[in-house]
C-alpha positions in Angstrom: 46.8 38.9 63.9 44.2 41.1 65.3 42.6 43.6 63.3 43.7 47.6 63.6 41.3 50.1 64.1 41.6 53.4 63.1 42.0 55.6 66.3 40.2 58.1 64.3 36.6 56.4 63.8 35.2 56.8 67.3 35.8 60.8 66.7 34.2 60.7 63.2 31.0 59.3 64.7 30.8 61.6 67.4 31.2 64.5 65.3 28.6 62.8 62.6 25.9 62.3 65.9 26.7 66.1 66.7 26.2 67.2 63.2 22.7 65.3 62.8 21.8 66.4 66.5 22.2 70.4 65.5 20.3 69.7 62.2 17.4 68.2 64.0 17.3 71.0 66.6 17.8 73.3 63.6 14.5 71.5 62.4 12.7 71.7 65.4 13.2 75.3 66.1 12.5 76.3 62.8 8.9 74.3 63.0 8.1 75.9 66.3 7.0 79.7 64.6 5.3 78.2 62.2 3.1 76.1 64.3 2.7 79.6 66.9 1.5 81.4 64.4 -1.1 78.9 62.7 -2.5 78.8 66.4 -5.9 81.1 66.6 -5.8 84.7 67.7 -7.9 85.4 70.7 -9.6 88.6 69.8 -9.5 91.8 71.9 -12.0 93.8 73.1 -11.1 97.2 72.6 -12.9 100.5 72.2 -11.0 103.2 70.0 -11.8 107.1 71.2 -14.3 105.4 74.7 -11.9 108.3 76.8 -12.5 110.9 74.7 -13.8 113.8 76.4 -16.2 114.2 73.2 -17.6 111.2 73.0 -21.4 110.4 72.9 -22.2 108.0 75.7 -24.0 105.0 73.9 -23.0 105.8 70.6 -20.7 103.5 68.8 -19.2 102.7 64.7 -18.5 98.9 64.0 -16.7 98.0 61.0 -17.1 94.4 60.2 -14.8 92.2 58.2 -15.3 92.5 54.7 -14.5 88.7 54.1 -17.2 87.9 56.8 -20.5 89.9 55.8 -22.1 93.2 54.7 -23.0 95.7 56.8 -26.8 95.6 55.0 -27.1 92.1 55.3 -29.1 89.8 57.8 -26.1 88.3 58.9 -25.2 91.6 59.8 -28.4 92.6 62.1 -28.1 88.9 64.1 -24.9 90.4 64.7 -25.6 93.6 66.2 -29.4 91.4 67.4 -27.1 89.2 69.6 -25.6 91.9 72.0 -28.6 93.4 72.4 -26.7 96.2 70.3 -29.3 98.8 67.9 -28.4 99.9 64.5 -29.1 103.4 64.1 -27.4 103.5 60.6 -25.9 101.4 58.0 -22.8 102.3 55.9 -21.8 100.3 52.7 -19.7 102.1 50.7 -17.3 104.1 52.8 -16.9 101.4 55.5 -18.6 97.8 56.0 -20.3 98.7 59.4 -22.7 100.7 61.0 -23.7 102.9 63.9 -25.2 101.0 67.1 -26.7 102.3 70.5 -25.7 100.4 72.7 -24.0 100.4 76.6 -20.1 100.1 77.2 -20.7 96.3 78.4 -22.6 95.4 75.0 -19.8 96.9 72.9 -16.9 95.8 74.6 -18.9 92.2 74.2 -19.5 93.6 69.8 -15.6 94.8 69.8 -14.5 90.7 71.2 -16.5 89.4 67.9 -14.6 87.9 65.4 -16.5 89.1 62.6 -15.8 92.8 63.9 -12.9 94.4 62.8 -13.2 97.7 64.8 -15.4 99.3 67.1 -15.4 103.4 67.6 -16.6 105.4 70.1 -19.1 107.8 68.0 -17.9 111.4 69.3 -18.9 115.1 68.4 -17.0 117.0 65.9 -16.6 121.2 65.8 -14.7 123.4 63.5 -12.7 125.7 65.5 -11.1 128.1 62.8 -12.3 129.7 59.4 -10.3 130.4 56.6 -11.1 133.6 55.1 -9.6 133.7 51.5 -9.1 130.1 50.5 -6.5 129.3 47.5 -8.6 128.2 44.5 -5.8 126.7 42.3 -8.1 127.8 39.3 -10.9 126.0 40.2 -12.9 128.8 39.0 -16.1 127.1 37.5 -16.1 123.8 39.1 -20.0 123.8 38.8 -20.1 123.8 34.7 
């Protein structure tokens, strides 16, 4: 007597390779965002304000990366030492940067650094208005 399949069977193990198919793709898929976003960033070179009509030509604020170095360090002056950038002034406690002189070329080159976090065009600044009786909220004596 020869043995009876079940007509059933063939379809059970084509649905059980689909099912472990989609939960590999599933897998696969799911992996591929992680692994794009553990790849490096390329860093851009970009200048914040460098159209503005009041900009000083030459004139430029970098902040660095706080996890990277301080501003007052020598770490800090090879920095600005290797694009041929000067520091005209050194801020540590509002920012972590400084104020360079330096050409467009030699901070676009600063701004591509990956210990730079930003780089500004330095610009002038005017007041255009007064205001002639200020509220004081009771301020009165501030001085004492």
């Amino acid at each position: 007597m020869a043995a009876m399949r079940h007509p059933r069977t063939p379809r059970r193990r084509s649905v059980a390779a689909v099912a472990a198919a989609a939960v590999v793709a599933l897998g696969v898929g799911a992996a591929l965002p992680a692994a794009a976003s553990a790849a490096p960033v390329e860093p851009t070179a970009f200048i914040a304000n460098a159209d503005s009509p009041d900009a000083i030509d030459g004139s430029y604020i970098v902040t660095l990366r706080d996890t990277v170095m301080t501003a007052d360090s020598k770490k800090a002056e090879k920095l600005a030492d290797k694009y041929d950038a000067e520091i005209t002034e050194t801020y540590t406690h509002a920012l972590n940067g400084y104020a360079i002189e330096a050409d467009e070329k030699q901070a676009m080159a600063l701004a591509a650094d990956p210990a730079v976090e930003s780089v500004v065009a330095n610009e002038t600044v005017s007041i255009t208005a007064t205001q002639t009786n200020p509220p004081s909220w009771g301020l009165d004596r501030i001085d004492q």
